[in-house]
C-alpha positions in Angstrom: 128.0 117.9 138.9 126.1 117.7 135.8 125.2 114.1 135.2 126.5 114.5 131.4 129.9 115.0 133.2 129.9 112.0 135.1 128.2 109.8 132.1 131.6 111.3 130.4 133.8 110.3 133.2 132.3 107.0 133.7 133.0 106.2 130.2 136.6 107.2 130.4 137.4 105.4 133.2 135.6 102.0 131.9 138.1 102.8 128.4 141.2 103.3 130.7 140.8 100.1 132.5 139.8 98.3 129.7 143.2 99.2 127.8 144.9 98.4 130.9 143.8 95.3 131.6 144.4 94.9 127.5 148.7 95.3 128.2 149.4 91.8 130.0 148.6 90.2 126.4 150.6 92.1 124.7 153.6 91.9 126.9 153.5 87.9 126.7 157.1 86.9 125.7 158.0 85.9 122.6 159.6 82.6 121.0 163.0 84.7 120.6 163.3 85.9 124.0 163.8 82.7 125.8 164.8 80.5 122.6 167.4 80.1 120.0 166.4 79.3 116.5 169.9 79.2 115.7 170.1 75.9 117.5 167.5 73.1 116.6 167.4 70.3 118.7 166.1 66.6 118.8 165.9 64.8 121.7 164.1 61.3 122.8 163.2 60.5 126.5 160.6 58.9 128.6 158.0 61.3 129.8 158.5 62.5 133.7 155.5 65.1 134.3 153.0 66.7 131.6 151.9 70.3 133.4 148.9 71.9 131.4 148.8 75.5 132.7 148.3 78.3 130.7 149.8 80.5 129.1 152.3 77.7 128.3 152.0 73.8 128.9 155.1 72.0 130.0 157.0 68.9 129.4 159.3 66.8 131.3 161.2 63.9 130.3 164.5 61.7 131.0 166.8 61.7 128.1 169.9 59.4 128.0 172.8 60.7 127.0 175.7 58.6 125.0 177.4 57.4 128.3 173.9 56.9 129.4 173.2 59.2 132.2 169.9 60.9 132.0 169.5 64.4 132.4 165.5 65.4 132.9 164.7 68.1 130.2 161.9 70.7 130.2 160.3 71.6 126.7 157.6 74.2 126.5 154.4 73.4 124.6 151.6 75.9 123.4 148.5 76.4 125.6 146.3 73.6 127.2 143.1 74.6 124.9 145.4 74.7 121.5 146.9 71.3 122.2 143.1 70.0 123.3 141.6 71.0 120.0 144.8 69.5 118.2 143.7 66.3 120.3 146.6 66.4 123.0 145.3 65.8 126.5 146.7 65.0 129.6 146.0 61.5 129.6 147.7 61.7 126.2 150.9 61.9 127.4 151.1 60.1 131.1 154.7 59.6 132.8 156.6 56.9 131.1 155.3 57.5 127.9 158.1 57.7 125.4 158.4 60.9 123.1 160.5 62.3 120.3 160.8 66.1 120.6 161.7 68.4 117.7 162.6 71.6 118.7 165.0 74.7 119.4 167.1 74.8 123.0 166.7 77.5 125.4 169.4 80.3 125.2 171.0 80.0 128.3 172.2 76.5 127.6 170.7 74.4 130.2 168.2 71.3 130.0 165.1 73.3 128.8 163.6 74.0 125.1 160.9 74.8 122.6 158.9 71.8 121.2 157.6 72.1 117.7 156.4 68.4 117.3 156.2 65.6 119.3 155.7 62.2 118.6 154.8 58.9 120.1 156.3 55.6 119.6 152.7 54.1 118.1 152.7 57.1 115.1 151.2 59.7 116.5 152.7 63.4 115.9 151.4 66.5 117.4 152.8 70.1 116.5 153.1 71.1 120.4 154.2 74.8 119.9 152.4 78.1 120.3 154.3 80.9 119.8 153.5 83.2 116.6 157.6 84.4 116.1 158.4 80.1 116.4 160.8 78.5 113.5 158.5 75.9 111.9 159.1 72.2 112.4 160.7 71.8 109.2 163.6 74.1 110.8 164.1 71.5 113.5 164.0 68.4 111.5 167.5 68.7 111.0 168.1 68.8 114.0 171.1 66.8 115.9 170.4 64.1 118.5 170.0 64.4 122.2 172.0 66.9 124.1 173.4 68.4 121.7 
C-alpha cells in the first residue's frame, strides 16, 4: 500500500470517530421530553440532598402538603459548572436549607420537576435551569402552590 492511501485512510477514520463521538451531545434530552410546560409549579420545602453531577444537577427536598404530610420532591437543575459560575455551589445549598422552587412538573405526574429559580429564605435567587427548549421563569411565576 501506497502511504498516500493510508495518510487518506487515517484521515477518514480520525473524521468518522470524531463525528461519532460528536452524537451523544446531540442526543441529550430535551426540556419537553421529560417536562410539561403546560403545568407550572411552585413548591417550598426543606432541602434533603443537593447531587452535582453532570449533565444535570439534582435537588431533593421535603415539601408539606396542606394536611401536612411531606412528600420528598426531585427537581432537576442545569449543570454543576453553569450553576458554579452563576455562584451556586454545594455548600450553597446544604440539607435543611429551606428553598422556594419555580418550575414546571414532570409529565408522568409523580414528585419530580424542572427548576427555573430557586430561592433562599435570606434573598438570594438563582435561575437553576439549563435546558435551551425550557419556559422562562416568568412562565412559572404563576405558578400554584405545593403539590399541585
Amino acid at each position: 500500500m501506497s502511504s498516500r492511501f493510508l495518510k487518506t485512510s487515517l484521515a477518514n477514520v480520525l473524521l468518522i470517530t470524531s463525528l461519532v463521538g460528536a452524537v451523544p451531545a446531540g442526543a441529550h434530552h430535551a426540556f419537553s421530553a421529560e417536562f410539561d410546560a403546560d403545568q407550572p409549579v411552585e413548591v417550598k420545602g426543606v432541602v434533603t440532598k443537593f447531587e452535582l453531577v453532570n449533565p444535570h444537577s439534582w435537588l431533593y427536598l421535603d415539601v408539606k402538603g396542606p394536611d401536612g404530610t411531606s412528600t420528598n420532591w426531585g427537581f432537576e437543575f442545569g449543570a454543576p459548572f453553569a450553576l458554579k459560575q452563576k455562584g451556586l455551589t454545594k455548600k450553597g445549598l446544604p440539607a435543611g436549607t429551606e428553598v422556594s422552587i419555580k418550575g414546571y412538573r414532570a409529565k408522568n405526574g409523580k414528585s419530580f420537576g424542572y427548576a427555573v429559580t430557586t430561592s433562599l429564605a435570606d434573598g438570594r435567587s438563582y435561575q437553576t435551569g439549563g435546558a435551551q427548549d425550557a419556559p422562562n421563569a416568568g412562565g412559572a411565576a404563576g405558578a400554584a402552590g405545593a403539590g399541585q
